[in-house]
C-alpha positions, 0 to 999 in steps of 0.5 A: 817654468810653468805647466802650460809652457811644458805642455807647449813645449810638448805639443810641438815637439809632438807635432814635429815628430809624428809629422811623417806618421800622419803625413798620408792624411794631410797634403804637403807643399814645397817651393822656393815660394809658396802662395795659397791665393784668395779663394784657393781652400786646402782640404784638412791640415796641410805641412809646407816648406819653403822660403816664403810662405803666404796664404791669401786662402783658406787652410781647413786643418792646422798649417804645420810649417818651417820656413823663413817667411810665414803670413797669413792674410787668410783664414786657417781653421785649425792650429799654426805651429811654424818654426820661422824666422818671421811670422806676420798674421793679418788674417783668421786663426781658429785654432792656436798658434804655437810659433818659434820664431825671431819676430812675430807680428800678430794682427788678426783673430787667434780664436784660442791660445798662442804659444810663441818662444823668440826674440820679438812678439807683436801683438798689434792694436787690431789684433785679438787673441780669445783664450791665453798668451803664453809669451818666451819673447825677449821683447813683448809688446801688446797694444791688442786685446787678450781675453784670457790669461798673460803669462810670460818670461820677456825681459822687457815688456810694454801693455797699452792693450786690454787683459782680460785676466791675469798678467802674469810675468812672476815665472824667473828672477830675470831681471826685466822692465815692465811699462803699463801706458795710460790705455792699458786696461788688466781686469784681473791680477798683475804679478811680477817678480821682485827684480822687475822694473815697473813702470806703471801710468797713473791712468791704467787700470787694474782691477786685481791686486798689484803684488811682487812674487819673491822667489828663491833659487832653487834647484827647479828655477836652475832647471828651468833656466837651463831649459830655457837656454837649450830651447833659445839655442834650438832657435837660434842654430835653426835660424842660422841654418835657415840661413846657411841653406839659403846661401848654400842650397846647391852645395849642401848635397855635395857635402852630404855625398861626401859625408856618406861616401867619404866618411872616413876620410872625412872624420879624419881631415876633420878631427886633424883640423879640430886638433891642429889648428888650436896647436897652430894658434898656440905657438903663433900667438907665442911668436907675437908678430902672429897673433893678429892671424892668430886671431883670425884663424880661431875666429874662423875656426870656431864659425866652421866648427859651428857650421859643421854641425849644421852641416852634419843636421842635415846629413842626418835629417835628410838620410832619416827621411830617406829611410822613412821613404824607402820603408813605408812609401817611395812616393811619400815625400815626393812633393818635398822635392830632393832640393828641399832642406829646411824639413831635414834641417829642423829635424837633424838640429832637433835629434842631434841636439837632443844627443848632445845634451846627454849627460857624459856622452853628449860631448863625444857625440858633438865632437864626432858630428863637428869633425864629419861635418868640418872634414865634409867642408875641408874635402868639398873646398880641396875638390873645388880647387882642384 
């Protein structure tokens, strides 16, 4: 992993962290549906959940945001650093883009850098980015223009665009495929590595050298991966998330009650359930006749344990905020609403799992939040059948 994605990686982490800390300064919107119109500007940075953001206006400062939906068809004179499931920008950014995401789609002006870990990123033919692409898309796609540097680990790239240095997808020895069409034009450099498929137009042009980086595993390439592979695991536990709040949003303060409330009684029916059930699998399957419900049963377990963490995350994320509110400003983020979840959502998934991934006792912790989150589940379906 390269320098500049560490320091990406950096930045946004420290961006989400601090968010609380500088909050006074910035205004914070929440709603079901946020819209900044045509003509509205937002004095300094503003920090927005919702499920839909659109902004239609103008933002001063930096838009920090966490929301499905994310499009900009206005101007944002600082940086957008979002976590979304879908981001489309039309308009302006002067400032950089650094966005976690499921696709991206951008057709505007980013004047500096964009940052964009995910699964899709667009870079459309009226799009233009000034500085640096910094791409973790599985799928890249750039029909645009980049004055800067390309640096990337898609598995599968296309470039019908113009760059304005080096293209450079050397970083891994991910097998990917690589397609240059006629009306791509790289003024620099093209590296790639030794397991890419290349296919290059015999009209494109290059002005550097074409040259394959060969590259041994070692130690730092494992690490790397396995960073990589805990970032796209972030990604995609808050797009399920984001999902499960969608469904749930008026169910979850009712698990978070009995999380709080019934703690106990919660982490029992839930290590029970995490114990017993593997036990009941077990001896259907060894009943034969029983194995399709066998079946059934750990496929079904293995989706609550997994939503019980989430559920936990935002048991977490909400309690923090709660203290943070009581304890510095009661009316700090009154504007989030009590109904808001995706801010406590992003910020459970992001120290939980951060917990879970300590050496030794990283499984113990998720074995407890999976077993309060699974018996908070277990205890509100018993409370509404009754």
């Amino acid at each position: 992993m390269n320098k500049s994605f560490k320091l990406f990686l950096a930045i946004f982490t420290i961006s989400v962290f601090i968010l609380p800390s500088s909050i006074s300064a910035t205004e914070l919107k929440s709603s079901e549906n946020l819209y900044i119109p045509q003509g509205e500007t937002i004095d300094g940075n503003l920090y927005a959940t919702s499920n839909s953001i659109i902004v239609d206006g103008d933002i001063a400062g930096d838009l920090i945001a966490f929301a499905k939906n994310i499009t900009i068809n206005g101007r944002l004179n600082g940086d957008l650093i979002v976590i979304a499931q879908n981001i489309t920008v039309n308009g302006e950014i002067n400032g950089n883009i650094r966005a976690i995401s499921n696709t991206a789609i951008l057709n505007g002006l980013v004047a500096r850098n964009v940052n964009f870990i995910g699964n899709s990123l667009s870079i459309g033919k009226d799009a233009q980015i000034n500085w640096d692409l910094l791409t973790g898309a599985l799928k890249t796609d750039i029909t645009g223009i980049i004055k800067g540097n390309v640096n990337g680990n898609s598995n599968t790239v296309w470039l019908s665009g113009k760059i304005g240095k080096n293209f450079n997808f050397s970083n891994s020895n991910q097998i990917r495929k690589i397609d240059i069409s006629p009306e791509a034009n790289i003024n620099g450099n093209f590296y790639y590595s030794e397991n890419t498929s290349v296919s290059i137009a015999q009209n494109a042009n290059i002005a550097g050298k074409t040259e394959i980086i060969k590259k041994e595993i070692d130690k730092q390439n494992q690490t790397s991966r396995k960073i990589w592979s805990f970032i796209y695991m972030i990604f995609a536990i808050l797009v399920i998330g984001l999902v499960v709040v969608s469904l749930s949003k008026k169910n979850i303060p009712k698990l978070n009650t009995i999380i709080k409330e019934e703690t106990s009684k919660a982490f029992t029916w839930g290590f029970l359930a995490s114990l017993l059930t593997p036990l009941a699998v077990i001896i259907l399957v060894f009943s034969i006749i029983g194995i399709p419900l066998a079946f059934i049963i750990i496929v079904l377990w293995i989706i609550l344990f997994y939503l019980a963490k989430i559920v936990f995350a935002l048991f977490v994320g909400k309690y923090l905020i709660n203290i943070f509110n009581k304890e510095n400003n009661k009316d700090l983020f009154h504007s989030l609403g009590d109904n808001n979840l995706i801010l406590p959502l992003v910020i459970g998934v992001i120290i939980l799992w951060l917990l879970f991934a300590i050496p030794y006792i990283g499984w113990i912790l998720s074995f407890i939040a999976s077993s309060l989150g699974l018996g908070a589940i277990l205890l509100f379906f018993k409370k509404i059948n009754y």
